[in-house]
C-alpha positions as CSV (number, residue, x, y, z in Angstrom):
1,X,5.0,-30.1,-6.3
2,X,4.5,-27.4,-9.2
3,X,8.3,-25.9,-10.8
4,X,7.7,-22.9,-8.6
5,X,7.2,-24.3,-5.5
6,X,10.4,-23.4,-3.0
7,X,12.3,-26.5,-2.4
8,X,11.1,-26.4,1.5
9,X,7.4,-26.5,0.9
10,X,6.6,-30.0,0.7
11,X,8.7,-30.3,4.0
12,X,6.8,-28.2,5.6
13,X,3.3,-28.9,4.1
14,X,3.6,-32.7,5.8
15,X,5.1,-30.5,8.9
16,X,1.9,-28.4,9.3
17,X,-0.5,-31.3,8.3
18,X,1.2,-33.3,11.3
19,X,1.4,-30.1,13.9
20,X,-2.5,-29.1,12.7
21,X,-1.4,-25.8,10.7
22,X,-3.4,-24.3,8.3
23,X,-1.3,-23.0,4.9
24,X,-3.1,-20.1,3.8
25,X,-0.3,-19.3,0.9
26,X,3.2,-19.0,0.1
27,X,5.8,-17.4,-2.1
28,X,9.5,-17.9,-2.7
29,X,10.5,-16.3,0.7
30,X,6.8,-16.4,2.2
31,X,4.7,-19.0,4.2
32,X,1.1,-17.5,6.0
33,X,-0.6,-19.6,8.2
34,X,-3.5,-19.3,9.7
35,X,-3.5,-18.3,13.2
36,X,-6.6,-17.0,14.9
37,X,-5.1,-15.5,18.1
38,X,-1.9,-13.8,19.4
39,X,-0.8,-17.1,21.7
40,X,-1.9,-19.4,18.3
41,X,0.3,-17.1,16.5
42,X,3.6,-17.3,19.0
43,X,2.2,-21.2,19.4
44,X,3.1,-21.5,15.6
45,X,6.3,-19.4,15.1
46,X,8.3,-21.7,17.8
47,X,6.5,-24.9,16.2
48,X,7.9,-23.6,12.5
49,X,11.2,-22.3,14.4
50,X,12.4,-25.9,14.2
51,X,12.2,-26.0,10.3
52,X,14.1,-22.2,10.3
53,X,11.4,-20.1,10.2
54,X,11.0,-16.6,11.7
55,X,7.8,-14.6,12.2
56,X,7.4,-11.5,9.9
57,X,5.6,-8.8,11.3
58,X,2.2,-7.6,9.1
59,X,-0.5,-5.8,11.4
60,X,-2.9,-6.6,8.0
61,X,-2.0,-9.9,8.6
62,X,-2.0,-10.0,12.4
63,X,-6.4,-8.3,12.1
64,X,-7.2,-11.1,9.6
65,X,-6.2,-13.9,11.8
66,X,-2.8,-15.0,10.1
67,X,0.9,-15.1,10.4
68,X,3.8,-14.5,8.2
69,X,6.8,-16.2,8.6
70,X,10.1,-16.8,6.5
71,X,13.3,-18.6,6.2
72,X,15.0,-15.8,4.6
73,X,13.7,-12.3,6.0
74,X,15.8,-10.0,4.4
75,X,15.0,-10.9,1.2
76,X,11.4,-9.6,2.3
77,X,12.5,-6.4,3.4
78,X,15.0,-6.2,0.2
79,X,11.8,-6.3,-1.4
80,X,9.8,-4.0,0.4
81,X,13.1,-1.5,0.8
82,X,13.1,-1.2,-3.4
83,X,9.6,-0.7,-4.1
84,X,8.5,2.6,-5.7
85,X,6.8,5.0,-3.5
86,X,8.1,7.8,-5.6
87,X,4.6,8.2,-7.3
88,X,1.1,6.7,-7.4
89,X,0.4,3.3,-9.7
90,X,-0.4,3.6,-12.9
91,X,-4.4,2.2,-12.6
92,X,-4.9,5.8,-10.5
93,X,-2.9,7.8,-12.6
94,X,-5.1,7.2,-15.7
95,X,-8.2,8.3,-13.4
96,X,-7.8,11.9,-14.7
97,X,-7.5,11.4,-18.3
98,X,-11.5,9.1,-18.0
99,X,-12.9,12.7,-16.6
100,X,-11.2,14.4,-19.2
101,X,-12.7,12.2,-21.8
102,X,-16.1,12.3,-20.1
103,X,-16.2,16.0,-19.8
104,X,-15.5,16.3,-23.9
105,X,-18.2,13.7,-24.7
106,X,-21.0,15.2,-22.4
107,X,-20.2,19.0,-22.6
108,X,-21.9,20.5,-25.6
109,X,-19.1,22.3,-27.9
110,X,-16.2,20.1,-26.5
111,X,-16.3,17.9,-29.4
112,X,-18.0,17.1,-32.3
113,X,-19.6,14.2,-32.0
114,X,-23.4,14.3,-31.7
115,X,-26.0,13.2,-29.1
116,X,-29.5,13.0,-29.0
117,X,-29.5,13.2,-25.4
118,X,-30.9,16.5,-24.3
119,X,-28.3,18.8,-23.1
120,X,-29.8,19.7,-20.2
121,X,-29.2,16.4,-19.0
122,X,-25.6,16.0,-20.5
123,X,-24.1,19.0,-19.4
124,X,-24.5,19.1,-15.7
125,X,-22.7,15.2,-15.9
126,X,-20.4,16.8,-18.2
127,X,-19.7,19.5,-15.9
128,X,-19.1,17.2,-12.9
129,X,-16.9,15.0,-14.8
130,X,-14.9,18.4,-15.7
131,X,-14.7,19.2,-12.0
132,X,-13.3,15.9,-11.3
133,X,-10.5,15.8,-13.7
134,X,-9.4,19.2,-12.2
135,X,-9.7,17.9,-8.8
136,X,-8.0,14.1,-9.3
137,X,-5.7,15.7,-11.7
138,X,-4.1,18.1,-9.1
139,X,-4.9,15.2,-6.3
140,X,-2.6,12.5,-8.0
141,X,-0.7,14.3,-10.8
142,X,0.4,16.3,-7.8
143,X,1.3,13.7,-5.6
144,X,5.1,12.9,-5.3
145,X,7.7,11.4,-2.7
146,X,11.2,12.0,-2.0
147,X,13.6,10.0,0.0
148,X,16.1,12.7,0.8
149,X,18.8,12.3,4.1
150,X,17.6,15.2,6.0
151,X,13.9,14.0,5.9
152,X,11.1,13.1,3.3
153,X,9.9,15.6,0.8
154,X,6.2,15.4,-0.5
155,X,4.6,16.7,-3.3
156,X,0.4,17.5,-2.2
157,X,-1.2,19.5,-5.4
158,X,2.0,20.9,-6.7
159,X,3.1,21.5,-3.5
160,X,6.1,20.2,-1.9
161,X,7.1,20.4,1.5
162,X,9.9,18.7,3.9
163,X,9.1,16.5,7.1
164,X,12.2,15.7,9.0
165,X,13.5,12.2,9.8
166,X,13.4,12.8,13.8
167,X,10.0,14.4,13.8
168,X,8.2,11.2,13.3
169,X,7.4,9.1,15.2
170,X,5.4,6.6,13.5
171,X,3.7,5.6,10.5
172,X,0.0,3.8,10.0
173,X,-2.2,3.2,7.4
174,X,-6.5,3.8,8.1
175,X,-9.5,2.6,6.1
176,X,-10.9,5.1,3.7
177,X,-13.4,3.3,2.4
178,X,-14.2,2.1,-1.5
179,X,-11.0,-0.4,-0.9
180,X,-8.6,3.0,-0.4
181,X,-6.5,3.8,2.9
182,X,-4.9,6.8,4.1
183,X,-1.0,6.9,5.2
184,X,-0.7,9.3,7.9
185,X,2.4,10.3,9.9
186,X,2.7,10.8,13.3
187,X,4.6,13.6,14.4
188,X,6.7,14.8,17.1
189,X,5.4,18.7,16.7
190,X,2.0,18.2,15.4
191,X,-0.4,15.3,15.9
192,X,-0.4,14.1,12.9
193,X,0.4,14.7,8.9
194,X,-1.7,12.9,6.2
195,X,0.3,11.6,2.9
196,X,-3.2,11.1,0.9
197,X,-5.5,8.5,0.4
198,X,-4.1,5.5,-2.5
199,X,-5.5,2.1,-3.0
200,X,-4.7,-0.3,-0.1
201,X,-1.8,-2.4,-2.0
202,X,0.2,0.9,-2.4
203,X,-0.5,2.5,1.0
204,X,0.4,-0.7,2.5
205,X,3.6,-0.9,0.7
206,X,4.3,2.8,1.4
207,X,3.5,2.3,5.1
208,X,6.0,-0.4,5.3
209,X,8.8,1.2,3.4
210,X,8.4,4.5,5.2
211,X,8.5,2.3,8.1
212,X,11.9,0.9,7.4
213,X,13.4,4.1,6.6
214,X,12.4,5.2,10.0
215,X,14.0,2.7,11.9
216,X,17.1,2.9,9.9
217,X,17.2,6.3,10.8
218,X,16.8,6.1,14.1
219,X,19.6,3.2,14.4
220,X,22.3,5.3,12.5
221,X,21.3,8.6,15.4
């Protein structure tokens, strides 16, 4: 057993080897199994119950055939309570600043270095990457989020608006392709209100903490 193993996991490794569980991973406060079906995955929670385990919701989990569970759940939702949704990551906030450095390599005048490229083929890329730092600039340089009492304020391309705690109803996160996924809020008065589109750790993260904040909400009215 390594120096960061938790001091339950070789417990329960000879547990699940014996009760024919699969360990998928684990952390300090995590254990995911596998578990293929909704009965498997109620099956395994009462089998692991005996060591102290509770199941931990994840609906990324849940589609991928495998369960969370944990011997300390509020540590889990400590975590996911104090994680930053007030902007976007760092890898996509740099996204700008490549256009802008393509746009002054490939546009003739921008700078002075020299190409023998013809410019006929450099400056419609040039161009493009010029409309795309404008566009991702604005799309994430805009983007903020508030935590605020009466509801959550968002920033969308300078933006900002304020959705209140009691009109929503639900949050959920949907594909958007190239390993992105859209946060969108479902809403009392409209049908629905989209955040934007981040990569899938952060939208995940932001889905569950928007999540919690809901429900604490609605246990405090």
């Amino acid at each position: 057993m390594g120096k960061k193993d938790p001091a339950w996991l070789q417990e329960t490794r000879e547990f699940c080897c014996k009760s024919g569980i699969k360990i998928m991973a684990w952390g300090p406060d995590m254990l995911t199994v596998e578990a293929k079906s909704g009965d498997r995955a109620k099956q395994i929670a009462s089998q692991l119950g005996q060591l102290g385990f509770k199941a931990i919701e994840n609906e990324d989990n849940a589609h991928a055939g495998m369960l969370d569970l944990s011997k300390n759940p509020a540590a889990i939702q400590g975590r996911i309570a104090s994680f930053d949704i007030s902007r976007r990551r760092w890898g996509e906030r740099i996204l700008p600043l490549i256009w802008a450095f393509c746009s002054v390599v490939l546009v003739p005048g921008l700078s002075r270095s020299t190409t023998r490229t013809p410019y006929w083929f450099t400056l419609p890329l040039g161009l493009f990457a010029l409309f795309m730092f404008f566009r991702d600039g604005a799309r994430i340089w805009g983007w903020r989020l508030e935590i605020h009492p009466e509801g959550l304020r968002v920033r969308r391309y300078y933006r900002w608006s304020t959705i209140p705690w009691q009109q929503i109803e639900a949050v959920a996160s949907v594909d958007a392709g190239r390993s992105e996924e859209a946060v969108i809020l479902k809403l009392k008065s409209t049908a629905a209100e989209r955040l934007g589109t981040f990569n899938c750790a952060f939208a995940r993260n932001l889905r569950d903490r928007l999540r919690i904040e809901v429900a604490e909400r609605r246990g405090t009215h």
